[in-house]
N, C-alpha and C positions, 0 to 999 in steps of 0.2 A: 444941755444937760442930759438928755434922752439919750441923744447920740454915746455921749461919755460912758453912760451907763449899757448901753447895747456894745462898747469895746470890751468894756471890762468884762460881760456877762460872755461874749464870744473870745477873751482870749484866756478867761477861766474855763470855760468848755475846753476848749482846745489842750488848754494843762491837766487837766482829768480825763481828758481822752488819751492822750499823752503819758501820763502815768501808770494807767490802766493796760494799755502799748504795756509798756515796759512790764509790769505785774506778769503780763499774760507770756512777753517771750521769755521772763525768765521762768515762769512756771513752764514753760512748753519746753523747754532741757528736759524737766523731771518726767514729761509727759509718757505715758506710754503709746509705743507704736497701734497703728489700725491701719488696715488697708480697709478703706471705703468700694463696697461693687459698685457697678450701674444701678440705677434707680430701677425699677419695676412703676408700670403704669396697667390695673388692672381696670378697664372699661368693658363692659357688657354689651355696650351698645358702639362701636366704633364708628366715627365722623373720620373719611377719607378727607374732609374738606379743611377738617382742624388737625391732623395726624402730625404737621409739621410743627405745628404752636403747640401742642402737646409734648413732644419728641425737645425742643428748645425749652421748656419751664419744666420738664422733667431732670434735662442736666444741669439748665440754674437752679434750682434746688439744691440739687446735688452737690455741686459747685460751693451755695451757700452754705451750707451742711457745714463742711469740709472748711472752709474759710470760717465761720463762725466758732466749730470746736476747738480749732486752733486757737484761735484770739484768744479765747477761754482760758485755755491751756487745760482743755479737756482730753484731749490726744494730741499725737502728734501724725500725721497721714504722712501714708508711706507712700510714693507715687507708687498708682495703678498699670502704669502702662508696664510697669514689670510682669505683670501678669495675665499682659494684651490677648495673649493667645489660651492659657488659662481659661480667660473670660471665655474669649469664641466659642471656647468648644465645650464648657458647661452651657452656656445659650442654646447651639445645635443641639444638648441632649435634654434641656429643661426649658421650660417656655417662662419661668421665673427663678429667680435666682434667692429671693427670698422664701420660697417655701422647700428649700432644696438643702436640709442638714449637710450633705454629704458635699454640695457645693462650697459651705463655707469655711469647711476644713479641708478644700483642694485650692479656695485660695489661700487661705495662708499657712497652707506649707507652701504655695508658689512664689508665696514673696515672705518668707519667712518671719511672718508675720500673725502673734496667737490671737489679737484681737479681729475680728472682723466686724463690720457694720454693712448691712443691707437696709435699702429703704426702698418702699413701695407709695406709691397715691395710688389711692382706690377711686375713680371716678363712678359716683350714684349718679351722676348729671351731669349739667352745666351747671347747677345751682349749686350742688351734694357735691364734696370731697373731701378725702382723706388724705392725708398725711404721717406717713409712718417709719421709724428706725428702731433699728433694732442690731443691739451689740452681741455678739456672741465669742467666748473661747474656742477657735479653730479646734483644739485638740481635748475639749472636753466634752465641746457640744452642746455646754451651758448656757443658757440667757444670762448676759449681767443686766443690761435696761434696754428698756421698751418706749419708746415714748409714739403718742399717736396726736394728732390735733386734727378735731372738721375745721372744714373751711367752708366760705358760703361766698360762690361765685368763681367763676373758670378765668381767671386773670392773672395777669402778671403779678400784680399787686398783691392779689388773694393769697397766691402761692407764695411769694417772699414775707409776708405778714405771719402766714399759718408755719414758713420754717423758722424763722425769728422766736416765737411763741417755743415751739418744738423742743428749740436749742436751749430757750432762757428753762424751760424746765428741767429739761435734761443736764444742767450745768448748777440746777439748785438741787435735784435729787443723787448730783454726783455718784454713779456708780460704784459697785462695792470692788474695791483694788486699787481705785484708779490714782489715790496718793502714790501709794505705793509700787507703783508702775504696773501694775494689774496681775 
């Protein structure tokens, strides 16, 4: 009987996972466009020795980010690599991409694209982190949402738990536009 009840309870999951699927791609039509930057990683104290495990949980973030607001059907992302070279050479003139207005309205005229999103983790420690996005109109130069989360502890885990959290608010305080394709 246990077993019985462990099918039903997993292939009821699976139809609500399944349903939810579908909710999110058909809301991701109406979605509006974002080009997602590179993530920023602000440490004060940099570890040569963790530069690489930092540099890999800075783009699965990213990654998650971008995979999560989709499902949502919070935007719809524009691939980035359109704007490969864009990127380059705002990096070469700015050491972050998030504190840089003028950067996020040269990416999206570069991929013609009025929403942008920048995220940064602030590294306090190994213990201390931050987690941060932030939406903006390329050609107004407005904040639409902000979302920040600490996290406690330098891991794999830590980081996908703190963008989870991130997205689940960012997707319950829905932006102002974003019905309406922004």
């Amino acid at each position: 009987m246990d077993d019985a009840k462990k099918k039903v309870t997993r292939f009821l999951g699976g139809l609500s996972m399944l349903v939810a699927l579908a909710g999110a791609q058909s809301a991701g039509a109406e979605a509006p466009p974002l080009v997602v930057a590179p993530f920023d990683l602000i440490e004060e104290h940099p570890d040569p020795s963790r530069a690489a495990d930092q540099q890999r949980r800075l783009e699965a973030v990213r990654s998650q980010f971008i995979d999560e607001i989709q499902a949502h059907g919070l935007y719809r992302v524009v691939a980035p690599e359109s704007a490969r070279e864009v990127v380059d050479q705002l990096r070469a003139r700015h050491a972050f991409l998030y504190d840089c207005p003028q950067c996020k309205g040269e990416l999206g005229q570069a991929t013609g694209v009025r929403l942008v999103a920048v995220g940064w983790v602030q590294k306090v420690s190994n213990l201390i982190l931050n987690i941060n996005v932030e939406v903006s109109d390329a050609t107004s130069g407005r904040v639409l949402a902000v979302q920040s989360v600490d996290i406690r502890g330098n891991t794999d885990e830590s980081w996908t738990r703190g963008m989870r959290f991130l997205v689940r608010k960012l997707v319950e305080r829905r932006p102002p536009g974003i019905d309406s394709g922004g």
